[in-house]
Backbone as JSON Lines, residues from 0, in Angstrom:
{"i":0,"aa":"X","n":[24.46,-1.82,-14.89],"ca":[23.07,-2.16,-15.05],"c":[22.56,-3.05,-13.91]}
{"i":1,"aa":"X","n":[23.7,-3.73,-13.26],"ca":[22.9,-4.59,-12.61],"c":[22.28,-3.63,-10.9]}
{"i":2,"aa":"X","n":[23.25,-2.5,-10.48],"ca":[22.64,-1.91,-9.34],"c":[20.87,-1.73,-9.47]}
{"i":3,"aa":"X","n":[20.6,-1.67,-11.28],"ca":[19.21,-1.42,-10.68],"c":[18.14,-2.65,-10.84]}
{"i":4,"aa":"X","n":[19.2,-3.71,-11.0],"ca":[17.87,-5.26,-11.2],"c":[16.47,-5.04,-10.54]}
{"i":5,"aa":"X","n":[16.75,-4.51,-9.45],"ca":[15.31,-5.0,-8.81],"c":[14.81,-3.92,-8.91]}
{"i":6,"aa":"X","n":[14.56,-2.72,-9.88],"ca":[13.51,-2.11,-10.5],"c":[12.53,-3.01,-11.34]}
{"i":7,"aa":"X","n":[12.79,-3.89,-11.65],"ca":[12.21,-4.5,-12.54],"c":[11.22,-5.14,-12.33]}
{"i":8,"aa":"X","n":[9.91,-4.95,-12.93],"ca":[8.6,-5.15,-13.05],"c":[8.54,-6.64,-12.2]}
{"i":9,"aa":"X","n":[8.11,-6.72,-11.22],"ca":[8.11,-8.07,-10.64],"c":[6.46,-8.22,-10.48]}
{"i":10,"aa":"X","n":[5.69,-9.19,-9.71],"ca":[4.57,-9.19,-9.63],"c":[3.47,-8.08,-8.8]}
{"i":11,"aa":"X","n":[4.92,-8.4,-7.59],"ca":[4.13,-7.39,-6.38],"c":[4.41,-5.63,-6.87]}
{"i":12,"aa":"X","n":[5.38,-5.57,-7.76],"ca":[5.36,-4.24,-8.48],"c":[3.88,-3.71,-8.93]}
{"i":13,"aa":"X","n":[3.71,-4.76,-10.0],"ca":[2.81,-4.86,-10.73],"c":[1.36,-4.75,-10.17]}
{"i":14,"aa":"X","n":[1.43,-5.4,-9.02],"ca":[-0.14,-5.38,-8.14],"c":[-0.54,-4.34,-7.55]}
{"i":15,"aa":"X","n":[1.12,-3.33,-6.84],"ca":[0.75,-2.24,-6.28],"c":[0.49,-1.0,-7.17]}
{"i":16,"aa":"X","n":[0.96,-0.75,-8.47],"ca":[0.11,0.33,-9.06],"c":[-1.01,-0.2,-9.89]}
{"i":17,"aa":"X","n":[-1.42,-0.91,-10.02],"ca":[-2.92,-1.71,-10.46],"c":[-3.74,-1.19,-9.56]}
{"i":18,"aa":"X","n":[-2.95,-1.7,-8.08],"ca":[-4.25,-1.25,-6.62],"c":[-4.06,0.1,-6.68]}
{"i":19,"aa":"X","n":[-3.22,1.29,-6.75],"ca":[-3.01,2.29,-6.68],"c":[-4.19,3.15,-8.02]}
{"i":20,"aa":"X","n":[-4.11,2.65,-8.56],"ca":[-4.5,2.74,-9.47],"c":[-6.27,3.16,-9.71]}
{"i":21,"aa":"X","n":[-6.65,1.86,-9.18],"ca":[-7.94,1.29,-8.7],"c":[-8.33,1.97,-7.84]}
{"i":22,"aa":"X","n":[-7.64,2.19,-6.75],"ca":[-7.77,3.14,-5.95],"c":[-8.16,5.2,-6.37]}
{"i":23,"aa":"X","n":[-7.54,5.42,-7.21],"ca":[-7.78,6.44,-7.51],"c":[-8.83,6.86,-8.22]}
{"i":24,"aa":"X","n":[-8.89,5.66,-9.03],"ca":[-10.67,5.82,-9.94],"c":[-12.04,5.3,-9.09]}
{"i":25,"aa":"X","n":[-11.59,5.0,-7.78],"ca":[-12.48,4.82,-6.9],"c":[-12.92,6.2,-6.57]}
{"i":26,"aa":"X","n":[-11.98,6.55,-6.06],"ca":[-12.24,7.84,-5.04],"c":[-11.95,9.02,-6.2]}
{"i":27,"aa":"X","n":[-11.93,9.07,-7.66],"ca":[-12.34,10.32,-8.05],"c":[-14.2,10.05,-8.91]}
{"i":28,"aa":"X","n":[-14.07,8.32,-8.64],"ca":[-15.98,8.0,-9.04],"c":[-16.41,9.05,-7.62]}
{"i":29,"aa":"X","n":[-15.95,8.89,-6.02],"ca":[-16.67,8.78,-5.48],"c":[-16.33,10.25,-4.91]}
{"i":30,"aa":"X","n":[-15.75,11.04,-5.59],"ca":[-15.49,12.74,-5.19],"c":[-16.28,13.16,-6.29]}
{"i":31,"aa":"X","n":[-17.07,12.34,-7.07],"ca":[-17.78,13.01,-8.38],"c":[-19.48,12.43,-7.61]}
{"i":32,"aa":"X","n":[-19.37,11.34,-7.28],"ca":[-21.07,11.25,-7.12],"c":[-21.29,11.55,-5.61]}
{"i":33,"aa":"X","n":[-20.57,11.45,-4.48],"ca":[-20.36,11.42,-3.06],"c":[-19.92,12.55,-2.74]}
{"i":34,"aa":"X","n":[-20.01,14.16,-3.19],"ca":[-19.2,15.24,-2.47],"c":[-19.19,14.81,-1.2]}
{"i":35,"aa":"X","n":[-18.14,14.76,-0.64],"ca":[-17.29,15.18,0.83],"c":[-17.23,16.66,1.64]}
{"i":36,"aa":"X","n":[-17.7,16.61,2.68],"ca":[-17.65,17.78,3.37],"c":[-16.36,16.84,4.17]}
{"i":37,"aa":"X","n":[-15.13,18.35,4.45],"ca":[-14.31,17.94,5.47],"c":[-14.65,17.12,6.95]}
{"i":38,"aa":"X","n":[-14.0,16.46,7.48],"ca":[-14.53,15.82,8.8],"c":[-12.99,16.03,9.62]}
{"i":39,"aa":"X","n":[-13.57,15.88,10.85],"ca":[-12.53,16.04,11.87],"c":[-12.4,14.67,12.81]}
{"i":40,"aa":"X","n":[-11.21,14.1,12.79],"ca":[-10.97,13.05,13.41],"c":[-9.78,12.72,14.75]}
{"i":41,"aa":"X","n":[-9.11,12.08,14.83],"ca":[-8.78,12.14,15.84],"c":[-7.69,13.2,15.83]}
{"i":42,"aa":"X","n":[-6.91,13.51,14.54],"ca":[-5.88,14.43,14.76],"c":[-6.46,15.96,15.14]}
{"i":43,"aa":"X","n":[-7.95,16.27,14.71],"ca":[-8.02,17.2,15.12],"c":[-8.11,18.23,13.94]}
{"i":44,"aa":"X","n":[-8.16,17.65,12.97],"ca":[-7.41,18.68,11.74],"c":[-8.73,18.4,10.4]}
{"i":45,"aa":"X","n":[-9.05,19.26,10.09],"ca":[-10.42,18.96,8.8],"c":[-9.33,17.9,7.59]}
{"i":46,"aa":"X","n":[-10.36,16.75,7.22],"ca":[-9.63,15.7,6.46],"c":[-10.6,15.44,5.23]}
{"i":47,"aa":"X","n":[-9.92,15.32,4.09],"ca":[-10.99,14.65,2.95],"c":[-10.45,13.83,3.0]}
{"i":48,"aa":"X","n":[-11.27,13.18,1.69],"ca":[-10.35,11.19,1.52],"c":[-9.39,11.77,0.98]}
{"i":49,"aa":"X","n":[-8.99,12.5,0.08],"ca":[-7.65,12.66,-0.39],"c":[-6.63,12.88,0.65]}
{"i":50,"aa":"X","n":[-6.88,13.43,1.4],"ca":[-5.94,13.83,2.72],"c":[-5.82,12.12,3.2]}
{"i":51,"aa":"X","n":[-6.38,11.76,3.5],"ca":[-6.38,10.62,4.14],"c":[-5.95,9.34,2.95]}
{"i":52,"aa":"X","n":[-5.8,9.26,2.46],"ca":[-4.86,8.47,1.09],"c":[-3.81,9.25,0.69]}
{"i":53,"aa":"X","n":[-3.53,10.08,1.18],"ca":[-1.99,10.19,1.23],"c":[-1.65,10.2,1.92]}
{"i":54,"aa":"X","n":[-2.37,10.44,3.01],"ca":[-1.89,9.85,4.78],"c":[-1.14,8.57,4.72]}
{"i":55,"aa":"X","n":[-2.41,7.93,4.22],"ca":[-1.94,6.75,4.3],"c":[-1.32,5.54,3.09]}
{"i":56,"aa":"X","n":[-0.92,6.31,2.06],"ca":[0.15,6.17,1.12],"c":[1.48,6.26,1.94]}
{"i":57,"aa":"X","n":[1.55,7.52,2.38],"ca":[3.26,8.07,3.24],"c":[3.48,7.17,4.37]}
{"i":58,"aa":"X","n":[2.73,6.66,5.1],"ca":[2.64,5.58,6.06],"c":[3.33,4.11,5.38]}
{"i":59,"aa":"X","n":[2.25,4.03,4.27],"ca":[2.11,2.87,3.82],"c":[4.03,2.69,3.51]}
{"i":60,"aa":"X","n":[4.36,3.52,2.7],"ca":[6.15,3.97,2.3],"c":[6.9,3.7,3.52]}
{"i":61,"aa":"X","n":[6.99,4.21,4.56],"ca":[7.47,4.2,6.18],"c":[6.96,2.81,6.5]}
{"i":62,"aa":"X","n":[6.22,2.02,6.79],"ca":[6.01,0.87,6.91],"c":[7.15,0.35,6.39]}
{"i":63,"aa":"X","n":[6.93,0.16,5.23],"ca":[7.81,-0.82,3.94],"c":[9.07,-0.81,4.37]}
{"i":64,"aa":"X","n":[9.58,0.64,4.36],"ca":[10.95,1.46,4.53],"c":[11.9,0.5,5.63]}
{"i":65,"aa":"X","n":[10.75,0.46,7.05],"ca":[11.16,0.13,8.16],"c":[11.32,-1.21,7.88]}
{"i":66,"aa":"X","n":[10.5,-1.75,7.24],"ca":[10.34,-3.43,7.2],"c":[11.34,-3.92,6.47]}
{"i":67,"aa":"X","n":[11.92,-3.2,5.71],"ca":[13.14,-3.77,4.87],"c":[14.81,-3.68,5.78]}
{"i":68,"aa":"X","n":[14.25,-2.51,6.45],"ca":[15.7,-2.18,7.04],"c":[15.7,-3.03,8.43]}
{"i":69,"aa":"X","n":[14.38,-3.26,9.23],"ca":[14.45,-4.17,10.53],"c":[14.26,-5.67,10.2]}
{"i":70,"aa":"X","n":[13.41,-6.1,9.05],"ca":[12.87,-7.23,9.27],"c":[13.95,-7.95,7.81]}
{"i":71,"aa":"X","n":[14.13,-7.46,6.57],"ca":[14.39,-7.96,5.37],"c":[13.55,-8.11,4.59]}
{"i":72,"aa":"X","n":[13.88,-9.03,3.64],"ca":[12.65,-9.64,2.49],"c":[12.83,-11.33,2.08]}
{"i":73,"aa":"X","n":[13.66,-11.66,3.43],"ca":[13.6,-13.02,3.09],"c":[12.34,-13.71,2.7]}
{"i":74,"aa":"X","n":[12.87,-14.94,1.81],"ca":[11.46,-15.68,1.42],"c":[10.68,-16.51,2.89]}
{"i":75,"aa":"X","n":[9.42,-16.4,2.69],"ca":[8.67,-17.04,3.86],"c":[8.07,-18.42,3.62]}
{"i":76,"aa":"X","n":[7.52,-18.38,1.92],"ca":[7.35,-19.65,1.47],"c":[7.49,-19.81,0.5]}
{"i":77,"aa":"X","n":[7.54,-21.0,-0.09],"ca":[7.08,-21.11,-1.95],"c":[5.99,-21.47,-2.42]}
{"i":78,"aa":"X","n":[5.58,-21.09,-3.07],"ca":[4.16,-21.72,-3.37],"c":[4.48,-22.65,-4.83]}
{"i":79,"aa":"X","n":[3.72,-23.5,-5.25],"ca":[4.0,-24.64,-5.89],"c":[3.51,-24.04,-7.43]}
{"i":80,"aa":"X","n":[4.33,-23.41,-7.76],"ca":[3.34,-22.6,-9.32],"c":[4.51,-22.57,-10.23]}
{"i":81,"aa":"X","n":[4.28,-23.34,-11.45],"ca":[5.18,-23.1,-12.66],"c":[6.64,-23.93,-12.14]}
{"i":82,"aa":"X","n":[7.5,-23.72,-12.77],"ca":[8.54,-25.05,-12.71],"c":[9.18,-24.72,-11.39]}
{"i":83,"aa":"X","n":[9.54,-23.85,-10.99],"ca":[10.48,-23.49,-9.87],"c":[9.71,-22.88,-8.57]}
{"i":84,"aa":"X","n":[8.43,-22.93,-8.7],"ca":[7.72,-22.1,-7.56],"c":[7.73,-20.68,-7.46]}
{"i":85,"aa":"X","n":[7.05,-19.96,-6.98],"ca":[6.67,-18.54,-6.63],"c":[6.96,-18.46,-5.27]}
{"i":86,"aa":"X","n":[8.71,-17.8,-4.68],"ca":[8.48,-17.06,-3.47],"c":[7.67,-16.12,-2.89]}
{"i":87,"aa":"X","n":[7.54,-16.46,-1.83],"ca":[6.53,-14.96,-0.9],"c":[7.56,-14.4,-0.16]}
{"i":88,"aa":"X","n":[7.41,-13.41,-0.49],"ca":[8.45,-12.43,0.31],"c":[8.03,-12.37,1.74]}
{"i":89,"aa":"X","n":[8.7,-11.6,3.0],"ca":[7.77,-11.15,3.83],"c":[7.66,-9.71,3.83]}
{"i":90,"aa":"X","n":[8.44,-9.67,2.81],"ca":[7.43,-8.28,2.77],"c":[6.14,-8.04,2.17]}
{"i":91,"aa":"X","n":[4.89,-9.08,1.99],"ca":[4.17,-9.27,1.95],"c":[3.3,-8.88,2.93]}
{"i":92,"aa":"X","n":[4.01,-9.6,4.25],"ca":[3.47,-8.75,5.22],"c":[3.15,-7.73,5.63]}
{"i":93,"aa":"X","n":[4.66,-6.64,5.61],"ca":[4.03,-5.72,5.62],"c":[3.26,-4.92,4.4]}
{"i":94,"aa":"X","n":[2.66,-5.62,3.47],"ca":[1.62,-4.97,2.81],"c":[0.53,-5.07,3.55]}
{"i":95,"aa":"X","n":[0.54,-5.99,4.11],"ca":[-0.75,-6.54,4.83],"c":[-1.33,-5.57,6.47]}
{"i":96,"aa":"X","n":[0.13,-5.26,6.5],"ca":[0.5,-3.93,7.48],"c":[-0.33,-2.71,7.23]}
{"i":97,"aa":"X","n":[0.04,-2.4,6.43],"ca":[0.16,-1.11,5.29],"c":[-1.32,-1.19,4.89]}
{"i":98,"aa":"X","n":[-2.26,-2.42,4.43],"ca":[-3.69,-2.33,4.32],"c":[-4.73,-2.13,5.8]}
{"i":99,"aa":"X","n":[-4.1,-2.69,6.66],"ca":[-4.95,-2.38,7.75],"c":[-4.81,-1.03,8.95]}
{"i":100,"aa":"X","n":[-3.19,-0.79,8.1],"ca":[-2.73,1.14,8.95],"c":[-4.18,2.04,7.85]}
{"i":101,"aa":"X","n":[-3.68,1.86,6.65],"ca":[-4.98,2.48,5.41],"c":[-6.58,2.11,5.76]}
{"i":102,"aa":"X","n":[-7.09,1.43,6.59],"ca":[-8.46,0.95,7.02],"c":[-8.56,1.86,8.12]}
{"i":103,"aa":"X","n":[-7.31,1.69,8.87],"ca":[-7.82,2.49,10.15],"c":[-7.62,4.16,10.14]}
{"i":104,"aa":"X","n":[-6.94,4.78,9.08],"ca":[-6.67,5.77,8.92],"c":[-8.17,6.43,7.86]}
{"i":105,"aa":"X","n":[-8.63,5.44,7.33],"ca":[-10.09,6.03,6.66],"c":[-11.08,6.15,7.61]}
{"i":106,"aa":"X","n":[-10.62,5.59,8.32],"ca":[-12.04,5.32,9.76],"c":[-11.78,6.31,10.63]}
{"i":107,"aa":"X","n":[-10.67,6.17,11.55],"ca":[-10.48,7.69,11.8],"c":[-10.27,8.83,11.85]}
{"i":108,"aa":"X","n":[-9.08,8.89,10.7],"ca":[-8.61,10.45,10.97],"c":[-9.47,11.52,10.27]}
């Protein structure tokens, strides 16, 4: 049991299918009141938002992927919350990665 401890519901678990989440009832409000005609961006290739949120979902995965295997998940700080504090991972960062690859991938591709 213990190989799979860190399945376990942690916060940043918890935040990313909330946002995932949020995300999807965004963009099926806005494929219901906003029809989308395909657009062509830098790849060259006709894109809806759906194309482009899973673009940049699979990115977002490859980011992470890389960041665990080059960088780790050592803690970066603690923050002063509840008896023992709340580590920040750095893989925080690359979420922070991963939100601004997803900004620029709605903008252009």
């Amino acid at each position: 049991m213990d190989s799979i401890a860190w399945m376990a519901w942690t916060l940043p678990t918890a935040i990313f299918f909330v946002a995932l989440a949020c995300t999807l009832a965004v963009m099926t409000w806005l494929a219901a009141a906003y029809p989308e005609a395909e657009r062509i961006g830098i790849l060259r290739i006709p894109t809806t938002r759906g194309d482009r949120l899973f673009i940049s979902l699979i990115l977002a995965a490859v980011i992470h992927l890389a960041w665990i295997g080059l960088i780790g998940t050592d803690t970066i700080t603690t923050l002063p919350i509840g008896e023992e504090g709340f580590d920040i991972s750095s893989l925080w960062l690359a979420t922070v990665v991963s939100l601004v690859s997803a900004v620029v991938i709605f903008r252009t591709v």
